[in-house]
Each structure stands twice: as structure tokens, then as C-alpha cells.
N, C-alpha and C positions, 0 to 999 in steps of 0.2 A: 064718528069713530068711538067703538065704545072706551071706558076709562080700563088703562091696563093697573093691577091691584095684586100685590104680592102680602105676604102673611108668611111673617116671621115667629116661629114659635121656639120659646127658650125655656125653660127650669131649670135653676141651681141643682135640681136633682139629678141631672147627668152632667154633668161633666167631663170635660176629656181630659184633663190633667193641667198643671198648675203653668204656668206663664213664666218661663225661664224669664229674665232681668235679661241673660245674655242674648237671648231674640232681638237684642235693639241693638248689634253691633255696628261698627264702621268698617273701613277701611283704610290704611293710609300705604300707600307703596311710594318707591323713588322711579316717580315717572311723571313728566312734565312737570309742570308746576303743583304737583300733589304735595310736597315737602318747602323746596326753597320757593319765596314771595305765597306761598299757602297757608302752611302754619307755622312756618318757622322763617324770620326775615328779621334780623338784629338791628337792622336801618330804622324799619315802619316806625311809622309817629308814636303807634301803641304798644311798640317792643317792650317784654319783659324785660328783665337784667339778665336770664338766659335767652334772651335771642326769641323768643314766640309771641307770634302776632297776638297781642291782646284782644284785640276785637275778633276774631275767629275763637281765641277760648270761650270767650262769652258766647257766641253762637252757638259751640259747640254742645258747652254747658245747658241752653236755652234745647237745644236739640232732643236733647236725653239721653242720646249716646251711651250705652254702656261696658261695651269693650272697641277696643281699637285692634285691626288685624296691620302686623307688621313685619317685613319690610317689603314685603311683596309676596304673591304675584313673581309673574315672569323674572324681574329681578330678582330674584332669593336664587333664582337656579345659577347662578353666576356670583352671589357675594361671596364676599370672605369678608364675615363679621369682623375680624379683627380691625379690619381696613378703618373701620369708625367708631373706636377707642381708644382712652390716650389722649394726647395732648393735641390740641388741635394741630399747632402749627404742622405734626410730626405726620399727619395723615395723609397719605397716597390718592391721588388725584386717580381713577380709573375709566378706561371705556366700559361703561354700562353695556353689555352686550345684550341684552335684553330690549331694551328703548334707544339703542344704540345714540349715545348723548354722554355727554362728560359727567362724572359722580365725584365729586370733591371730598367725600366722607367727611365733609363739616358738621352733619347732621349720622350720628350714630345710636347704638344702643342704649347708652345712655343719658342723652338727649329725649329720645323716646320717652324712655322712661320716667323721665321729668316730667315732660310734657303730659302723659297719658296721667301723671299726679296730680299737674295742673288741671288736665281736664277732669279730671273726676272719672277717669275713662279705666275698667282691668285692660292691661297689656293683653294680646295676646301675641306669639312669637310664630317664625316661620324659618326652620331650618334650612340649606341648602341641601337636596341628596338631587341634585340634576349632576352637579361639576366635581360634589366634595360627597361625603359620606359617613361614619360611623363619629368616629372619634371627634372630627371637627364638630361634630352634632353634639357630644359630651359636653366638647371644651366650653360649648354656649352655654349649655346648661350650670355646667359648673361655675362661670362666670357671672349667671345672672342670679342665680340662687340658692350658693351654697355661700356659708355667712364669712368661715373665713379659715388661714390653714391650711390651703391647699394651692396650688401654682396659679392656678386661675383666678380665684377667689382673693387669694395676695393682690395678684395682678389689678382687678377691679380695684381695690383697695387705693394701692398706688395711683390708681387713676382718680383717688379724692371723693371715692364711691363709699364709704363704710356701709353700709347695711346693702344686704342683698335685696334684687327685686323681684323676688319669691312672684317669677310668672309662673301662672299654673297652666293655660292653654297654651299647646303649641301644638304647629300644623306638621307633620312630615311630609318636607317638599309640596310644590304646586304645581298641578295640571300637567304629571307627569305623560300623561296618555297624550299628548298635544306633540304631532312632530314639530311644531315651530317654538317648542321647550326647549331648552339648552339645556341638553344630557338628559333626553327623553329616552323612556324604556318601554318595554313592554309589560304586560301584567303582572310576565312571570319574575319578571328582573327587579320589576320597582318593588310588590310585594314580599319576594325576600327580602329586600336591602329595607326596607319599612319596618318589614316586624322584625329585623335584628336590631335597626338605629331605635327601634322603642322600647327593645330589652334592654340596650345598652343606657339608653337616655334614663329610664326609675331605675337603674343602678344609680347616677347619679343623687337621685332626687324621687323618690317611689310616689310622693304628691302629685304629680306632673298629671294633665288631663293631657289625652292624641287623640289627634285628627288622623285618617288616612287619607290620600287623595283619591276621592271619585273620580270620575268621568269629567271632563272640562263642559261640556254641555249635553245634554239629552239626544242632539244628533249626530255624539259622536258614532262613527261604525263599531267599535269596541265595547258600547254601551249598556250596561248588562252583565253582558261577560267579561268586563275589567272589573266591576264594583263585585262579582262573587267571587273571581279570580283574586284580587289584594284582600278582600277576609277573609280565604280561604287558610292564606299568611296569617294575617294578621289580627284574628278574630279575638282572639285572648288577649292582646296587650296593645291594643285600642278602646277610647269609649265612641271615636266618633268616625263616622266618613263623610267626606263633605261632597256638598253640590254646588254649583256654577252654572246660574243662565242670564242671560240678560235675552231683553225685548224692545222691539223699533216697530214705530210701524212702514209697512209698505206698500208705496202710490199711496192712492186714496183707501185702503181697506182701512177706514178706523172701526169699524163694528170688531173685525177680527184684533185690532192691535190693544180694545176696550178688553177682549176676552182675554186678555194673555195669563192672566191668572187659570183658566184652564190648561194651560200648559204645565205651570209652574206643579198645580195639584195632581195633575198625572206623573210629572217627573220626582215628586216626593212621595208616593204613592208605589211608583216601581219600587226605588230605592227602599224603601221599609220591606218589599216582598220580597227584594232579593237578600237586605240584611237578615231578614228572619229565617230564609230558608238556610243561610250558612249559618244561622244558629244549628237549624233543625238538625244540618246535617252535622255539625257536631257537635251534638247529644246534649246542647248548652241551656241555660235557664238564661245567659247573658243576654240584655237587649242592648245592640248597638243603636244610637242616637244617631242626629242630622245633625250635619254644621252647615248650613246653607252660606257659604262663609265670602261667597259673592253674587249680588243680587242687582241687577237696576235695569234701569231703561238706559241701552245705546246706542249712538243710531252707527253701526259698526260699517254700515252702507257707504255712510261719507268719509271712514277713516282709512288717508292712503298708504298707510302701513311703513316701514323704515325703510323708505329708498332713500331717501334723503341723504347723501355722502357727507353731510356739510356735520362736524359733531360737535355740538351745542350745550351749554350748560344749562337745565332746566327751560327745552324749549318749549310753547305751549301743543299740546297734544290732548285730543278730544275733549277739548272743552264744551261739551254742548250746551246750547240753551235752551233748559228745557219750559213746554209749554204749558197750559191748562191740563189736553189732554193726555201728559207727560205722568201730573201729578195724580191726574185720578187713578192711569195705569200701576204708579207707585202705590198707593193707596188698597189699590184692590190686590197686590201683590203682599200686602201685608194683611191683605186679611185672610189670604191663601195659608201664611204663614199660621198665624192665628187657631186657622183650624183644621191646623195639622201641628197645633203645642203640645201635644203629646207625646214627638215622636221630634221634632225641632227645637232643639236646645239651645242651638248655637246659630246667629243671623247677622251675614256685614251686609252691609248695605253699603255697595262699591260706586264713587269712592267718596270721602268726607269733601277736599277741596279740589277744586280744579278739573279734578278728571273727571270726567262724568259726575259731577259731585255736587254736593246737598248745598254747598258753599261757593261763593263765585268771590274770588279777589282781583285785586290790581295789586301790583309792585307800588311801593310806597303811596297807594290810592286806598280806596275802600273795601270793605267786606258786605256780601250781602245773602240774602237770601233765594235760593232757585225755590221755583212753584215746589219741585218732591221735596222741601224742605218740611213743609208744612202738613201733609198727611202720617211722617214719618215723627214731628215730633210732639204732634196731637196723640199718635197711636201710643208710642211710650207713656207719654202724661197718663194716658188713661187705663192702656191695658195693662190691669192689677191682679193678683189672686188669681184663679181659676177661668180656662176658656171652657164656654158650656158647648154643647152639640147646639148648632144650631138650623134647625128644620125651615125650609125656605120653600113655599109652593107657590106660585107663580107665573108669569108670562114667558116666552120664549120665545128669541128670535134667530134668526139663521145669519151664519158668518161663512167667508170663504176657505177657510186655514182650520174651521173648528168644529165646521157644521151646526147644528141647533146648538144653543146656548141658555140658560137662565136669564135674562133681561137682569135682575139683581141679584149679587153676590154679599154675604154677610157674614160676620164673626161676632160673637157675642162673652166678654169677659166678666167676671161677676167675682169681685172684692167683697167678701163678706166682714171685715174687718173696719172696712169704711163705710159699707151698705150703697156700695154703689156699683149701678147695671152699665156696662157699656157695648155700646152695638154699635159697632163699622159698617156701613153701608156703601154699594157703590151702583149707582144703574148706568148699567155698562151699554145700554141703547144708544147707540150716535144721534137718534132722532125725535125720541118720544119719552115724556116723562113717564115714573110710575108711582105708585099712591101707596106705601107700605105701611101694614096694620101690625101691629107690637100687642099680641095680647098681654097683659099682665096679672095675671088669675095666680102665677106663681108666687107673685112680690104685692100681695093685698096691697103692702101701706107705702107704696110707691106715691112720693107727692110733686116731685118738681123733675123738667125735666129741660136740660140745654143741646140743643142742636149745631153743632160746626159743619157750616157747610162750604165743602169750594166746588165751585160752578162758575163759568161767565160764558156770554152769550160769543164771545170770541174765544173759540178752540187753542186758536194760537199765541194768546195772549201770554206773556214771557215778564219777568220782574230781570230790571237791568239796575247799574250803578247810578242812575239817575230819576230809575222810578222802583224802587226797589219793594214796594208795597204794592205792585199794581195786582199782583194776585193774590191774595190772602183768603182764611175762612172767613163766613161772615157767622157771626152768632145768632141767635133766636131760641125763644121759647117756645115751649110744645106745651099742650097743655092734655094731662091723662083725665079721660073722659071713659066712662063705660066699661073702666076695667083694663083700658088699652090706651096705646098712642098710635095716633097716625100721622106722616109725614109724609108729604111730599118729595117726591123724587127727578131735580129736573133732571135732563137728556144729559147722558158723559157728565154726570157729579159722584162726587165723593164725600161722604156724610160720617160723622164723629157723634151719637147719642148720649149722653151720658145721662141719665136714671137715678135721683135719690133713692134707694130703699131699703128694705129689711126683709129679710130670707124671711117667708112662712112659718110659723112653729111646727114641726113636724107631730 
């Protein structure tokens, strides 16, 4: 069989634009164990003096995490923020309508807020406009960051708050176009009630960055014509609209469940053609941004949805364990992101603990790491400064869901401030490795270079509370020969390069 060989070619000379910090968000919502025994659990051995699991900060911290998306998700369409402010004892016990499970509002705003300090994490906030609308939308705002003087602002106050928590991202409403939203609308409803709660919300607070809600996923039937429809609304007094997908694979198609990053780059791809056309059409220089503001692999296949009559406080819900092929998928999903950082400002990555999440707890047990912990927080460490175009020619093989595909997919970032190249690799082949050449004619004095790779020859191989290391990157030296480097690419890996160099003199 001949050797399959791909050729990666990169120059700090193009560029596609600078590498938002916020591309590396989370997620945290109040659904299963994503909040209580996840990050916040006053019992645990490692309990802070506010109640947050110690060893989950430090993961988190380890992770890179840069913004935290709160409080949901599906729950936001049914809060009433007030519910979790205040004094504890004083807090209303609610049926979660959303996860339908008991919400004790032990864990509130600001709580959050704390925590997202502890973490090192920017807040970002999610108003309700499914149940509630304009003014309740203010009163948040005004509560979380206006300093002081005013009914709200008091209010926090008296809650033992002094200084506001100057959030600047908020989302208006979530996955409004989803009939299984509590106080779902249509384009034309949700788009008005958006661009009025975001005139009214920078009266409060003119700083404020907004989200609008896109489309819940790329198959929605609305798809399209809801994302020109709400910035038709809402084109002036938003910076962002956000997207939502996640990926499984299914039966046995991994070649196709390898490509899922072609998915993600077409649905980021529309959305930029239909923001820019409601630029066009009204006469704007404004470029509206991406908040990809939920993102992962889930296997939604095995999840049996809320029939469950029995209502539960923080019951466990979609906890998957994810595998090998899990993390590469994650991996190449951020390198979708990557290059498309010119136009993706804003990225969670759904969700931090428990639910689908980068984090795996026990109730007064351990914390540890899921396989997508690890291409997620290799990709932050490294990707710095500027993502360049990166030109990929190469093998191609055929999938069921995607047709021909690329065999490897790449992102290439270049820190000029640190003199260092990085290039995310994935060969998304289920079956055959590929040999990838990195010319370096651009970066003459390029001298050393480290490889993270995760691969193992078991697809399904999973890190649990008793082997919590069983998959990790392995490191290695490359060594630049001829101008270039070449790597090895085994079958479904996912590859972290990182390049000492020095940009060319022009």
C-alpha cells in the first residue's frame, strides 16, 4: 500500500485574525450533577469555606478555561434569578421545569460569581426571555453590575455583596426556536422581545457584550431563516449570535463520527453568510461575531429524556464516558474552531462537570479527568496570538454522512510575542496512518520542536476514578530537518505541535 502523506503549509504572513482567550469557554448549567457534588459540594474533603469543590478548581484552573456560560441552557427559560440571592436559609426550594428535578437555589448568582473568581473563569450570564422578559432582564443586570444606589444594586449589597460583578457577556434567552423550550417563540416573537430586552439591558449598563439566539442546531427546520430573521431585529444592538451542536457517533460509522468537524465548519460557514448578508441588507459596515456557546460530543441516542415522574435533587443525567475516539473528535472540533477565529469569538465547551463534561466527580469521592479533557486543555495552553490559514493537501477518504473527506484536518496559531508555532493535527482515518510534512521556509530559525500526541490502539479506551490516567497525551521530539518537520500520524489521533521560532524578517 503506498504511504498516505499530507503537506501542511503555513506563513505568519496570512493570517486570519487574532485568537479570542474567550474561544476556550465552559459551560456550567443547573442540571444533574453539573452544580451540586460537581463544583460546588460544602461536605467534600476539599470544600472551600464557600462551599466549592477544591480539587475540581484546580482542574479547572489546569484546563484553561476562560469564560464560564451560566445558568443554563434549558433552565434559564424557567429561572427567576432572585430565587438564588439572599440569604440562604431564605431561598425557595423550585421544580426545575426544564430537567424537571428539585432546584434548592443554594447555589445562586452570586455563588457563581465567586466561584467563576476562584476559577480564574470571566462570568458570562444567561437571562431568562422564555417565562419572563424585559425588566426582569434589567433587574439582573442592574443587580450584577451597577456599583451601588439604586434598588437592585442596594439590594446585592445587603446581600454582603459590595462591589459589583461587572459581567460583560450575556446571552439573551436560550435555544429559543426549540419547541421543547419553556416559552419557545418564533423568529418573529423572540427577535422583537431580543432586540428590545438588549435596548433596554445597555440602558442599564451600555458595556454589556449580547448574544442572540441562533438556531439550537444546524438541523433545525427554521435554520437559516430564524438566524436572518432575529438580526433582522436585532442587528444593531447585538455583537453576537450564537450556535449549538453537538456529535455521537452512530452503529459503527467512526470514519463519519472522525469527520464531524465537517459539520461544525459548514454550520459556521452558513452562519457568517447569513450574518453578513443582514449586514448587507442593512447598509452596515457592523460585523456580527459567533458565540459557539455550546459545543461537545453527546451521545443524545442513549439519553431517555424527562419521563422520569420521581423529582429528584441533582439526579445524575448524561453523564457519559467519554472514550479515545471521543477525544480526538473533540480535538478536531477545536481545530474547526481555530480556523474559523476570525469570525468565533465566543466558544463553551458544554459542559464543565458531570454533564457531558470535561470533568468526572463523585459525591464526597474523587475528581478526575474525561479523555476531551485533554485536547481541550493542550489547545488553550498553546493556542496564542494569531491563527494563520492553514493550506492542507493531502489523502482523502470517503464517509457515509459526509461523502469524501480530507484524511487530516489542521489549525495552525503563531505567537509572535513568544516565537512560538502551533499546529493541531488530527487524521481523522479510522484505519490507516498519515505522514504529515510542516514545511518551515516561513520560520528559518525554527530549532526545537514537541509533539502531544493522544492515540491508543483501543478506540474505546475511557479514564475512570480508579484509572484516571489511562488516556493521556504522550510527549516526543520532532526533530526539523530540511527546512521542515515531519510527523507521523497514527489512525483516529489527535496531535498538539508546538515550534520554537522567530517570524522571518520581512
Amino acid at each position: 500500500m503506498p504511504e498516505r502523506r499530507a503537506h501542511l503549509a503555513v506563513d505568519p504572513a496570512f493570517a486570519l485574525g487574532a485568537v479570542d482567550r474567550r474561544l476556550f469557554g465552559t459551560f456550567i448549567e443547573h442540571m444533574g450533577r453539573g452544580v451540586y457534588t460537581g463544583i460546588y459540594e460544602p461536605d467534600h474533603p476539599t470544600a472551600t469555606a464557600d462551599g466549592f469543590r477544591g480539587d475540581v478548581l484546580e482542574l479547572v484552573r489546569e484546563s484553561g478555561a476562560t469564560v464560564a456560560r451560566y445558568p443554563g441552557g434549558n433552565f434559564v427559560s424557567a429561572y427567576r434569578w432572585e430565587d438564588g440571592v439572599g440569604p440562604p436559609a431564605d431561598r425557595r426550594r423550585r421544580i426545575d421545569l426544564a430537567w424537571r428535578s428539585i432546584e434548592t437555589n443554594e447555589f445562586g448568582l452570586n455563588e457563581f460569581a465567586q466561584w467563576a473568581r476562584a476559577a480564574e473563569v470571566e462570568p458570562m450570564l444567561a437571562v431568562n426571555l422564555g417565562t419572563r422578559g424585559i425588566l426582569e432582564a434589567c433587574d439582573l443586570v442592574e443587580y450584577a453590575n451597577v456599583g451601588r444606589g439604586t434598588a437592585q444594586s442596594d439590594l446585592r449589597i445587603s446581600h454582603g455583596v459590595k462591589d459589583p460583578h461587572e459581567v460583560r457577556l450575556w446571552c439573551l434567552g436560550n435555544e429559543m426556536d426549540g419547541p421543547w423550550q419553556i416559552g419557545h417563540r418564533t423568529a418573529e416573537e423572540y427577535g422583537r422581545l431580543a432586540a428590545e430586552t438588549a435596548k433596554a439591558m445597555r440602558r442599564v449598563d451600555p458595556a454589556i457584550e449580547l448574544v442572540a439566539c441562533g438556531s439550537s442546531n444546524s438541523r433545525m427546520p427554521t435554520f437559516a431563516s430564524w438566524e436572518a430573521t432575529v438580526l433582522d431585529h436585532t442587528h444593531d444592538v447585538v455583537d453576537y449570535i450564537s450556535l449549538h451542536a453537538y456529535y455521537e457517533q452512530r452503529g459503527d460509522d467512526v470514519a463519519s463520527f472522525l469527520a464531524s468537524g465537517v459539520d461544525m465548519d459548514r454550520f459556521i460557514e452558513s452562519v457568517v453568510a447569513t450574518a453578513d448578508h443582514v449586514s448587507a441588507k442593512h447598509r452596515s459596515r457592523k460585523q456580527i461575531n459567533l458565540a459557539f456557546d455550546e459545543w461537545n460530543v453527546w451521545y443524545e441516542q442513549d439519553f431517555p429524556g424527562r419521563a422520569d415522574e420521581t423529582l429528584r435533587q441533582a439526579p445524575r443525567l448524561i453523564e457519559d464516558t467519554f472514550n479515545v475516539t471521543d477525544a480526538v473528535v473533540v480535538g478536531g472540533l477545536l481545530v474547526s474552531l481555530l480556523r474559523h477565529a476570525d469570525r468565533v469569538k465566543v466558544a463553551c465547551q458544554a459542559q464543565l462537570a458531570n454533564v457531558i463534561g470535561l470533568i468526572r466527580t463523585e459525591p464526597d469521592g474523587a475528581a478526575w479527568r474525561q479523555t476531551i479533557f485533554h485536547p481541550f486543555a493542550v489547545t488553550a495552553r498553546l493556542a496564542h496570538g494569531v491563527a494563520l490559514r492553514a493550506e492542507l493537501t493531502g489523502p482523502r477518504h470517503e464517509t457515509i454522512q459526509f461523502g469524501e473527506v480530507d484524511s487530516v484536518s489542521a489549525a495552525a496559531t503563531w505567537d509572535a510575542e513568544r516565537g512560538v508555532l502551533a499546529v493541531f493535527a488530527v487524521n481523522r482515518h479510522p484505519d490507516e496512518a498519515v505522514t504529515l510534512d510542516i514545511p518551515l521556509a516561513a520560520f528559518p530559525s525554527a530549532t526545537s520542536a514537541t509533539v502531544l500526541t493522544l492515540h491508543d490502539d483501543d478506540l474505546r479506551a475511557v479514564n475512570t476514578a480508579s484509572d484516571p490516567d489511562r488516556v493521556v497525551p504522550r510527549a516526543h521530539t520532532a526533530e526539523i530537518a530540511d527546512g521542515g518537520l515531519t510527523v507521523v500520524l497514527p489512525r483516529a489521533s489527535w496531535h498538539a505541535i508546538s515550534i520554537t521560532a522567530e517570524r522571518r524578517a520581512s
